[in-house]
N, C-alpha and C positions, 0 to 999 in steps of 0.2 A: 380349395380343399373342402369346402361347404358342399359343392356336389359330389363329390367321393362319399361323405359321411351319410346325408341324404339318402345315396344310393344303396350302402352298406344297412341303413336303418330296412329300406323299403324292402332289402334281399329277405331281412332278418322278421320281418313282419308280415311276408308275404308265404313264409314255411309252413306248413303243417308242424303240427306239436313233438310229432313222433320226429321229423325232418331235425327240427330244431335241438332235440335230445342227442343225434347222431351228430350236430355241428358242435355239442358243447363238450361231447364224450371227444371228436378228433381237437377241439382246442386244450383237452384239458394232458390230452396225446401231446401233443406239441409242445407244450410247456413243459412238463416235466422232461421229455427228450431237450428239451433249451437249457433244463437246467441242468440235467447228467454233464453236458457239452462244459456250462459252465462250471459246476461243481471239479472236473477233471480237472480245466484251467488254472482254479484257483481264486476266480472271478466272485469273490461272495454276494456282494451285493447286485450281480446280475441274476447270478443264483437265487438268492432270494426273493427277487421281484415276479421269475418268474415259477418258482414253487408256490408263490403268492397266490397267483393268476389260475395255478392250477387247484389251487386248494379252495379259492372263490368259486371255479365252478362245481366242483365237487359238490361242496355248504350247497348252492343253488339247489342242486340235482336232488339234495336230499331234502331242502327246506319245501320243497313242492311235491314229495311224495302223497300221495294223498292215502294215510293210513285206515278211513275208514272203507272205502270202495276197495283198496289196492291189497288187502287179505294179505295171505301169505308171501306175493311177491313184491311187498310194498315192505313188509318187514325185512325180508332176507337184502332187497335193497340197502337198507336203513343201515343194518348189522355188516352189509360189504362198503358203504360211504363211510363208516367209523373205522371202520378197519383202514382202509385207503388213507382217511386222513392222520389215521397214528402212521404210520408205514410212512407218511410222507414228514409229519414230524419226527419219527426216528433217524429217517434218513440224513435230516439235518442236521440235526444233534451230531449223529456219530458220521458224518460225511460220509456213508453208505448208498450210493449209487446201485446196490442192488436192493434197494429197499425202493426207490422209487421205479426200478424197472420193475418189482413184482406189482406196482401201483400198476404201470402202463398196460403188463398181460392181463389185470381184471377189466380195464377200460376197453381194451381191445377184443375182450369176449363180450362184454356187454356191446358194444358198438356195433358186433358183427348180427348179434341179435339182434338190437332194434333195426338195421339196416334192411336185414331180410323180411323183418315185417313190415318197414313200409315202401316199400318197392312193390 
């Protein structure tokens, strides 16, 4: 299992910045689709672990904006990571699975954005 991890490190080290933004926008896709999945089930504490997961990378995404170079689209970031993260603690509160899929279509605009610039 030591070289799977290894590997998985070196994939993740070996990214471009912009690369690594579009892997954290599809993980943070993927989690909240795990948790809709569970949330329907009834699964909470699957649920939870993985609204966790996506709410970790959210904090990341935003904790690294860099607000003095990044101007106006470093703010408007800022003010859509806030929003995402209430949306996704609403959605828990009130078992609202449409509060995290409105989470998913801002990840999925942004994702297609940085994707096209770095390609």
């Amino acid at each position: 299992m030591k070289g799977l991890e290894t590997y998985q490190e070196n994939t993740i080290i070996t990214q471009s910045p912009g690369r690594i933004v579009v892997m954290l926008y599809d993980g943070a896709i993927k989690f909240l689709r795990y948790a809709i999945t569970e949330m329907q089930a009834g699964n909470h504490e699957e649920k939870a672990k993985y609204m966790n997961k996506a709410e970790d990378i959210i904090t990341e995404l935003d904790t690294v904006l860099d607000m003095e170079t990044g101007g106006e689209i470093a703010v408007n970031l800022r003010a859509l990571y806030t929003f995402m993260i209430k949306n996704i603690h609403e959605g828990n509160i009130k078992k609202d699975p449409t509060k995290l899929e409105e989470v998913i279509k801002l990840l999925e605009e942004l994702n297609q954005s940085w994707k096209a610039i770095t390609n």
